[in-house]
C-alpha positions as CSV (number, residue, x, y, z in Angstrom):
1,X,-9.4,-39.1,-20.9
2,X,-5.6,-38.6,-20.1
3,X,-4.6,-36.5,-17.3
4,X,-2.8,-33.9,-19.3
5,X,-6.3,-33.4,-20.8
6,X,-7.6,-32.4,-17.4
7,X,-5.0,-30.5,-16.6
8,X,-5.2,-28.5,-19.4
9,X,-9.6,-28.1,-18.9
10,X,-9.2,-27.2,-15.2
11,X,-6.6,-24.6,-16.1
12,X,-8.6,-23.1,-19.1
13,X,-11.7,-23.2,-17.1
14,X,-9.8,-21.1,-14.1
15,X,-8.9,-18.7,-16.7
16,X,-11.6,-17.9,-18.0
17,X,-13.4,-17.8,-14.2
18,X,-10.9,-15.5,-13.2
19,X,-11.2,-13.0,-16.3
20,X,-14.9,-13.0,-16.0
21,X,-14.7,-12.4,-12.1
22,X,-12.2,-9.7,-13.2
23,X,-14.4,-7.9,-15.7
24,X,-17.4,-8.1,-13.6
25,X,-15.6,-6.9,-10.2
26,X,-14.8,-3.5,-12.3
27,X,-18.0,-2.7,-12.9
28,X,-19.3,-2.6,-9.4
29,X,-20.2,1.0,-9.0
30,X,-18.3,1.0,-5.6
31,X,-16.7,4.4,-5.5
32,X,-13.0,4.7,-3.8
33,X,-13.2,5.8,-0.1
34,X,-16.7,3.6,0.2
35,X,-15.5,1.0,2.9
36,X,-13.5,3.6,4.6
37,X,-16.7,5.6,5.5
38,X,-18.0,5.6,8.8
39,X,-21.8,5.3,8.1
40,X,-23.2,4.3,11.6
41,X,-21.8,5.0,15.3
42,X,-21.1,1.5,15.9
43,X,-17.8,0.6,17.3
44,X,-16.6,4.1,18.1
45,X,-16.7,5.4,14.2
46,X,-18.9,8.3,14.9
47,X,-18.0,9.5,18.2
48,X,-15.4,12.7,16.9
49,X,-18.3,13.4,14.0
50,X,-21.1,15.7,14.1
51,X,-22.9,14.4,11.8
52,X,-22.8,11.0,10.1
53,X,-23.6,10.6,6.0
54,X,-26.7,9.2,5.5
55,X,-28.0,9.1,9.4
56,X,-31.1,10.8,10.2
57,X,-31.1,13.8,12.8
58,X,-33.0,11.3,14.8
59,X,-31.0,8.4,14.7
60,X,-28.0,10.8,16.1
61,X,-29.9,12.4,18.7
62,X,-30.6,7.9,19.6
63,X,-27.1,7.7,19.6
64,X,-25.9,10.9,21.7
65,X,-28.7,9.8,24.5
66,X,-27.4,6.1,24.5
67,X,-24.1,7.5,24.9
68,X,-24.8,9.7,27.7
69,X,-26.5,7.3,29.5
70,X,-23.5,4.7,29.9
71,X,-21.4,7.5,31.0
């Protein structure tokens, strides 16, 4: 085959990858905010929280004691 045939497959085939990757990356689920959610304590996220979304009362009451102890 020619090399303007390629050309024209490999840029066909990228558009189509990239409207399918589009289409499918809006219907996710993820809701807006998601990634800017502090769900666990790690790295300082949950130290000025009282309570963190979707952490047991258990798993904070872990956290405060490991806290206090490296004070």
């Amino acid at each position: 085959m020619k090399t303007g045939n390629w050309i024209i497959i490999a840029v066909l085939v990228w558009f189509v990858g990239f409207v399918a990757g589009y289409k499918i990356s809006a219907k996710t689920g993820t809701e807006p905010g998601y990634f800017e959610a502090v769900e666990a304590a790690g790295y300082g996220g949950g130290s000025e929280l009282e309570k963190l979304e979707g952490v047991s009362d258990e798993m904070m009451q872990y956290y405060k004691e490991l806290s206090e102890e490296s004070e």
